[in-house]
C-alpha positions as CSV (number, residue, x, y, z in Angstrom):
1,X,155.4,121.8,-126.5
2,X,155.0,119.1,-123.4
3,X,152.8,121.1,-121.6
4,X,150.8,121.6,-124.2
5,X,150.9,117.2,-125.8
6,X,151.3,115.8,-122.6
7,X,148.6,117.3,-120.1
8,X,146.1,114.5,-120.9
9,X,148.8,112.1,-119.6
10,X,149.5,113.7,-116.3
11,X,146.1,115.7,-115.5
12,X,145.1,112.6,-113.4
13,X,147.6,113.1,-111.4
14,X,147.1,117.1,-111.2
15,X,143.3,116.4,-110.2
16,X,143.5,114.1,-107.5
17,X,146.0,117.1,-106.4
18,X,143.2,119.8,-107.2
19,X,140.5,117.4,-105.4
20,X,142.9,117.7,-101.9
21,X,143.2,121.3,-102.2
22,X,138.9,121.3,-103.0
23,X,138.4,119.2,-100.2
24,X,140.5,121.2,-97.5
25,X,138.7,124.8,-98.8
26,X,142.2,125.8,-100.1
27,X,141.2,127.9,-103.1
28,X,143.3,128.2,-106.3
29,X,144.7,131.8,-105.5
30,X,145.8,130.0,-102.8
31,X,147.9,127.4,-103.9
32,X,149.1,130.0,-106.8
33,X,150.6,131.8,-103.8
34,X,151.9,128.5,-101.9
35,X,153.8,127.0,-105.4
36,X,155.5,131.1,-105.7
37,X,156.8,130.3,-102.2
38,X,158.4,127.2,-103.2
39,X,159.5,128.5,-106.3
40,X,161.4,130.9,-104.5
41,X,162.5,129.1,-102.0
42,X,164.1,126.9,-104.3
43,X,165.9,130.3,-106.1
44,X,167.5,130.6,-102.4
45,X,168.5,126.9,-102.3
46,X,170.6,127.3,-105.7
47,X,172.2,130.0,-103.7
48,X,172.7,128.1,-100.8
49,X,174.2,125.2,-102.8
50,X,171.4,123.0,-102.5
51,X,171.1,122.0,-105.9
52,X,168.6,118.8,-105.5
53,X,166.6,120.4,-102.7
54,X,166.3,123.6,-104.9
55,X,164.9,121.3,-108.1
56,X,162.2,119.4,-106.2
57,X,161.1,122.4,-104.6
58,X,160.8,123.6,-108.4
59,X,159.3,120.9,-109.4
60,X,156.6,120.9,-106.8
61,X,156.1,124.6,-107.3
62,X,155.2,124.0,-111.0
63,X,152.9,121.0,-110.2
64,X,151.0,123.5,-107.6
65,X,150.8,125.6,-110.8
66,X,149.4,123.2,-112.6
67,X,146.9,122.3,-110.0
68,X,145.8,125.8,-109.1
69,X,144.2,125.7,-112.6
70,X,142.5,122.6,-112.6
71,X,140.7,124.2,-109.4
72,X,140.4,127.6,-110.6
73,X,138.3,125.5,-113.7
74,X,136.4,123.5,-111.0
75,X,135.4,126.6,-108.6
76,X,135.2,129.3,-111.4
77,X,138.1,131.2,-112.4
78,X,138.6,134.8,-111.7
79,X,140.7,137.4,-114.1
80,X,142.9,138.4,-110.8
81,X,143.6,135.1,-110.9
82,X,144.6,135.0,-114.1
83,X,146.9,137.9,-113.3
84,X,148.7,136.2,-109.9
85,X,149.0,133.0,-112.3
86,X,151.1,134.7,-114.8
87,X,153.1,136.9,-112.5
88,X,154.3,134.6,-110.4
89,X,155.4,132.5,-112.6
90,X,157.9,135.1,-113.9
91,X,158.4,135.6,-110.7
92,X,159.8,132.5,-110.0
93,X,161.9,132.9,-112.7
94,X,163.6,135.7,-111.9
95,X,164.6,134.0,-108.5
96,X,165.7,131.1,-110.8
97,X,167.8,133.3,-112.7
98,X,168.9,135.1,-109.4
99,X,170.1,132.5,-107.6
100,X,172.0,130.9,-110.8
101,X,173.8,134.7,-111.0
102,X,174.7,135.0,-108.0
103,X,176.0,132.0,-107.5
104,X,178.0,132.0,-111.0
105,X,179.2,136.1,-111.3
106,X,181.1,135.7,-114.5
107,X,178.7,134.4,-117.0
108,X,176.2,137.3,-116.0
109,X,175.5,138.5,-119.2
110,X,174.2,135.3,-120.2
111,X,171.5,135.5,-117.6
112,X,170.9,139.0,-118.4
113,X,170.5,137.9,-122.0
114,X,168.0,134.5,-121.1
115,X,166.0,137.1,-119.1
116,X,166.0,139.7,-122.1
117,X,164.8,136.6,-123.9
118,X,161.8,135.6,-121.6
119,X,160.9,139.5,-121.9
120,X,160.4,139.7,-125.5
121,X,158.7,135.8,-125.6
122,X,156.4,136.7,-123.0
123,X,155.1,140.3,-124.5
124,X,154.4,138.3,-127.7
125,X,152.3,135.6,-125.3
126,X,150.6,138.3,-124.0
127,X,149.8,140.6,-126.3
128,X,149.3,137.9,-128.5
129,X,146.4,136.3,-126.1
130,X,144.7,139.3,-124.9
131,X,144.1,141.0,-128.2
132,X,143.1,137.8,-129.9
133,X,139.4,136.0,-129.7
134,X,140.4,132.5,-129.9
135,X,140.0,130.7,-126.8
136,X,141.5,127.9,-124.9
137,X,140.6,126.5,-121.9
138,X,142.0,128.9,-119.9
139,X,140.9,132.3,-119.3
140,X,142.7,133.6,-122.5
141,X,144.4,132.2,-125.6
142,X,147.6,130.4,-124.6
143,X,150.1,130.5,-127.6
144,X,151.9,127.0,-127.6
145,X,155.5,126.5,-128.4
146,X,159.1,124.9,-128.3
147,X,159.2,126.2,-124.9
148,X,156.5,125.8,-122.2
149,X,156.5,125.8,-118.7
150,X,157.9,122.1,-118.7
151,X,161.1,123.1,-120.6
152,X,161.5,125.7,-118.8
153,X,161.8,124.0,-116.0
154,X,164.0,121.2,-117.7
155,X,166.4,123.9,-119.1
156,X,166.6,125.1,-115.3
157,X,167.0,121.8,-113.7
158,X,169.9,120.7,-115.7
159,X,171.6,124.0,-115.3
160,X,170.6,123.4,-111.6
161,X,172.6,120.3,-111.8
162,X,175.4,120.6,-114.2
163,X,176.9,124.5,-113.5
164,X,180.2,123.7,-114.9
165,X,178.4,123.7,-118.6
166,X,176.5,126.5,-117.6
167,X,177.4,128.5,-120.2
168,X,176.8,126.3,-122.9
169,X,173.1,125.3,-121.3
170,X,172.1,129.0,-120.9
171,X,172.7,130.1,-124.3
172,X,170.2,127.1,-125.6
173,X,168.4,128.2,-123.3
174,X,168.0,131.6,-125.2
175,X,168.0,129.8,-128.3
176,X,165.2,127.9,-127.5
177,X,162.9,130.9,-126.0
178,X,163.9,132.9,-128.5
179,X,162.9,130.6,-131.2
180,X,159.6,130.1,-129.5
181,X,158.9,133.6,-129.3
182,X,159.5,133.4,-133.5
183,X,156.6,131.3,-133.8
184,X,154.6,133.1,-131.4
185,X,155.7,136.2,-133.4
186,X,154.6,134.6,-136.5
187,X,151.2,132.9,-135.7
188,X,150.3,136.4,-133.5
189,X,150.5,137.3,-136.9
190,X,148.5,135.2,-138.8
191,X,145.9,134.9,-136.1
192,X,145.8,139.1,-135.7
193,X,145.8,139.5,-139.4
194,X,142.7,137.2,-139.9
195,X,141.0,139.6,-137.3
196,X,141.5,143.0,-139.3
């Protein structure tokens, strides 16, 4: 939902970042694979007990996420870029939810049921954007929702921060992906239906 009302807001700020990068030949497969470093660094850093080290390492990654974009639309995007893009992302996810379960044993199932969640919300995404012909400006359709890559990363920062209601934040966590993957469900549907 932020990622998808407040761009215009911040994409000054994640240009002059894409017109560093430009300037220094860093390409935007590049930074993809610098901000899945950080992201898993800061994974480790939960771990490691690190807690505000691990969240502006987070932070960072995702801006370097949103950067790597904004070049990929200056220089040309390629489909394997496309492809680290996505991955990755889960990627730094599961060393989220990694370092949060390892770190707090006896509410595993919980994690095992958020990751469950980002499963079936992200088949939906997927399957949703490659089989459909409406575009955005990325290099396929990009179903918005309750929960983008901004509350993700909210949801994760504040169970970063407060572990001791760690419970209670990871099952809205799962309420809220699994609520967005509902209305991806649903307008998959509609969108898909109009196409047959």
């Amino acid at each position: 939902m932020l990622d998808t009302n407040c761009r215009k807001f911040i994409q000054p700020f994640i240009k002059l970042g894409a017109n560093i990068f430009i300037k220094l030949n860093i390409t935007a497969n590049q930074v993809t694979s610098i901000a899945l470093i950080f992201g898993i660094a800061s994974g480790i850093l939960i771990y490691l007990d690190f807690p505000y080290i691990a969240i502006a390492l987070l932070w960072f990654s995702g801006y370097l996420d949103a950067v790597d974009g904004t070049i990929a639309r200056h220089s040309g995007s390629t489909p394997f870029g496309t492809v680290m893009d996505i991955t990755f992302d889960r990627i730094v996810e599961i060393s989220l939810i990694l370092g949060l379960a390892l770190k707090n044993p006896n509410i595993n199932f919980l994690f095992l049921c958020l990751a469950c969640s980002i499963i079936i919300s992200m088949t939906i995404f997927l399957v949703t954007g490659s089989l459909t012909t409406k575009k955005s400006e990325k290099s396929f359709y990009y179903q918005p929702g309750l929960a983008e890559r901004t509350e993700g990363f909210i949801m994760f920062s504040l169970m970063i921060l407060f572990q001791t209601y760690l419970n209670y934040l990871t099952l809205i966590f799962i309420f809220i992906v699994l609520f967005t993957a509902t209305q991806r469900f649903l307008e998959g549907k509609k969108i898909l239906n109009k196409l047959s």
